[in-house]
C-alpha positions in Angstrom: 139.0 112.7 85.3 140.7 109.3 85.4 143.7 110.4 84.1 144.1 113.3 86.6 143.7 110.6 89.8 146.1 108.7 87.9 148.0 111.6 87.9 148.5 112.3 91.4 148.2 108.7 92.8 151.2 108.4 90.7 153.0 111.6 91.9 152.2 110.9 95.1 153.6 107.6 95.5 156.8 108.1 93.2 157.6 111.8 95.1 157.2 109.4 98.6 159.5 106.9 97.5 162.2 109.5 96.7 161.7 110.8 99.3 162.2 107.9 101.4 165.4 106.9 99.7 166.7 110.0 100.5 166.0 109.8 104.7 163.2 112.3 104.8 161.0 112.2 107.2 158.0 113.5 105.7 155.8 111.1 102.6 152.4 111.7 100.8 151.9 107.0 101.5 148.7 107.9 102.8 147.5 110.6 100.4 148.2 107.7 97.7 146.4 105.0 99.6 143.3 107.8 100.3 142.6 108.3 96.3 143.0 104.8 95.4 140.2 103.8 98.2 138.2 106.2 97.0 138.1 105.6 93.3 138.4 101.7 93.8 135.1 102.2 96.3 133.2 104.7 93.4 133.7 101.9 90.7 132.5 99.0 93.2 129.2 101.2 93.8 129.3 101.5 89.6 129.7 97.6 89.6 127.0 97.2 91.8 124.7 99.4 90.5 125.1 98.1 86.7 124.9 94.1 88.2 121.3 95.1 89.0 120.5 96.5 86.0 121.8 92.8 84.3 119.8 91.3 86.8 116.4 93.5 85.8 117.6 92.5 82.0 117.9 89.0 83.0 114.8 89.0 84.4 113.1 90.6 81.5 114.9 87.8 79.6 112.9 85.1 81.2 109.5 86.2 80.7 109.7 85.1 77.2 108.9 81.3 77.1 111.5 79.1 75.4 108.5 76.9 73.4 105.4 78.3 71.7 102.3 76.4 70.5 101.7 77.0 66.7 99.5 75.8 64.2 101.4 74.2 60.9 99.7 72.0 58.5 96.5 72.1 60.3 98.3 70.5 63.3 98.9 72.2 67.0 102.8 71.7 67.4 105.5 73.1 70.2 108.4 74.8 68.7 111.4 77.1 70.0 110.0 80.7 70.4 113.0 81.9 68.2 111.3 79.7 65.3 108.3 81.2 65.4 107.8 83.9 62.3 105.5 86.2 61.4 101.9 85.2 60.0 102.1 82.2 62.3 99.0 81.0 64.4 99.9 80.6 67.9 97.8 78.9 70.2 97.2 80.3 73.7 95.6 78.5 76.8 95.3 79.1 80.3 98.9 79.4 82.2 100.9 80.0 79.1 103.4 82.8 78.7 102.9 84.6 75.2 105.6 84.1 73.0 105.6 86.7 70.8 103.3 90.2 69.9 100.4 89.4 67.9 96.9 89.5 67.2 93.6 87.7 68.8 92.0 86.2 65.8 89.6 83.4 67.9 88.3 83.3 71.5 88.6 85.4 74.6 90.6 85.9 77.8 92.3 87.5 80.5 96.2 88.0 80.0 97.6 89.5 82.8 100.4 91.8 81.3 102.0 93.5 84.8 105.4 92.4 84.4 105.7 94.2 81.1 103.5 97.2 81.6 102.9 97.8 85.3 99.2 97.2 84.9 97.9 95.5 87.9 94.9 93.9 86.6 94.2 91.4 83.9 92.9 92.7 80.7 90.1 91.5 79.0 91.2 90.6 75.3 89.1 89.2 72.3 88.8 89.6 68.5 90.8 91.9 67.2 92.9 92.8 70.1 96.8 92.7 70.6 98.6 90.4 72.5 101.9 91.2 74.1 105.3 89.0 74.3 106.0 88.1 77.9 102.5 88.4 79.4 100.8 86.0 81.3 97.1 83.8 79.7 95.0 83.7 82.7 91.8 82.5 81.1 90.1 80.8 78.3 92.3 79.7 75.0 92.9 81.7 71.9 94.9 82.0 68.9 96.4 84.8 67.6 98.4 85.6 64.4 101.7 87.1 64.9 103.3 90.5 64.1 106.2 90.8 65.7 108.9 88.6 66.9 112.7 88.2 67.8 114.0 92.0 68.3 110.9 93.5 66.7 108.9 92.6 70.2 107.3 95.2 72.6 109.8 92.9 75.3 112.2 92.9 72.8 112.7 96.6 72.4 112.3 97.5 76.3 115.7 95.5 76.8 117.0 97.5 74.1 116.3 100.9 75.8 117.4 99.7 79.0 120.8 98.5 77.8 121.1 102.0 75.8 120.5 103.4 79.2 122.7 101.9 80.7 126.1 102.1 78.8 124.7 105.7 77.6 126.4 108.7 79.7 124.0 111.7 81.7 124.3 114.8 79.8 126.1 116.1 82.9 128.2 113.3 82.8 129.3 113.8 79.1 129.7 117.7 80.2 132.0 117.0 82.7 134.0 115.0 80.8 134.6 117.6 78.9 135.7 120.4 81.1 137.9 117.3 83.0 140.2 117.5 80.0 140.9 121.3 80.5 141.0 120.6 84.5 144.0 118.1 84.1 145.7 120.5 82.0 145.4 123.3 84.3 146.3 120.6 87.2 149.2 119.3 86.0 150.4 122.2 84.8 149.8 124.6 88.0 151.9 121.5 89.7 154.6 122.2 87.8 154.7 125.8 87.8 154.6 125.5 91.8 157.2 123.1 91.7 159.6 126.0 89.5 159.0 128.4 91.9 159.6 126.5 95.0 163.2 125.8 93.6 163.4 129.3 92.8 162.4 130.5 95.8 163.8 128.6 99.0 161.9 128.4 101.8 164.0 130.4 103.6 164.2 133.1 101.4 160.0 132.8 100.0 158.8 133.2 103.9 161.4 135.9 104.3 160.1 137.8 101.7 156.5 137.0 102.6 156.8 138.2 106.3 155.1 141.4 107.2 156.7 144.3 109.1 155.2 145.2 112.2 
């Protein structure tokens, strides 16, 4: 479809400069200036819309803490999240963002885990139960071991779909696409074939034949 606006912004502007070289009257400026608004205004709206989704990304992005607390050697230490592997302990208390998925293998809580799964209300967690990468400790310390971290997160892999989404085409999209490439063919060559005929045919000559007899 780009090619075919292309196409006629193109043809229109070079047919209007011709035609302005040689004294005529009549130009196709405005028809030129009409389709690049257009498409210049479409691809702002695109640009717009996709900032957003970068911004929902980036914001996704920051619910993962840059420290974690970890046990090693029997001693609580704060490291980079992105050095924290699996089988580590991971120490939780109240206020802290969890690092990384794992499992609760001491104490109980309340992690509140709305911005990652919409649920509005803390959930109770203890023994046994699974901890999620970007949700909130509300209550009580714990440790859990953990199973999943860097691009193997629950976090990790909802950024992943939503940037799949979002440089992914609709399957509409993809079918139009397709028939576009048969639509400029048919375009630019119907332009041409009218363009044989009109020299063909003078005006003169084409309404003359085209007029009716009472």
């Amino acid at each position: 479809m780009a090619v075919l606006i292309a196409v006629g912004i193109t043809a229109a502007y070079v047919f209007s400069v011709v035609l302005t070289l040689l004294g005529s009257m009549e130009s196709f400026y405005e028809a030129a200036a009409m389709l690049t608004t257009f498409v210049l205004f479409g691809h702002w709206m695109e640009m717009k819309s996709r900032r957003g989704t970068t911004d929902a990304l980036q914001a996704l992005f920051n619910l993962v803490p840059p420290q974690a607390r970890v046990l090693r050697k029997g001693k609580e230490v704060q490291i980079p999240t992105a050095q924290v592997k699996v089988g580590d302990i991971v120490i939780l208390k109240p206020g802290d963002k969890v690092a990384v998925d794992g499992v609760i293998i001491e104490g109980e809580t309340a992690i509140d885990e709305s911005l990652v799964t919409g649920e509005s209300i803390p959930v109770a967690k203890k023994k046994g139960d699974n901890v999620i990468g970007g949700s909130i400790n509300q209550s009580g310390a714990v440790r859990f071991k953990a199973t999943k971290v860097g691009e193997d997160t629950a976090l990790a892999q909802i950024v992943k779909l939503v940037e799949i989404a979002q440089n992914s085409k609709a399957p509409g999209q993809r079918i139009a696409d397709r028939f576009a490439q048969y639509l400029v063919i048919v375009a630019v060559g119907g332009g041409l074939r009218t363009q044989r005929l009109s020299n063909k045919f003078p005006k003169s000559r084409l309404l003359y034949s085209t007029k009716r007899e009472p």
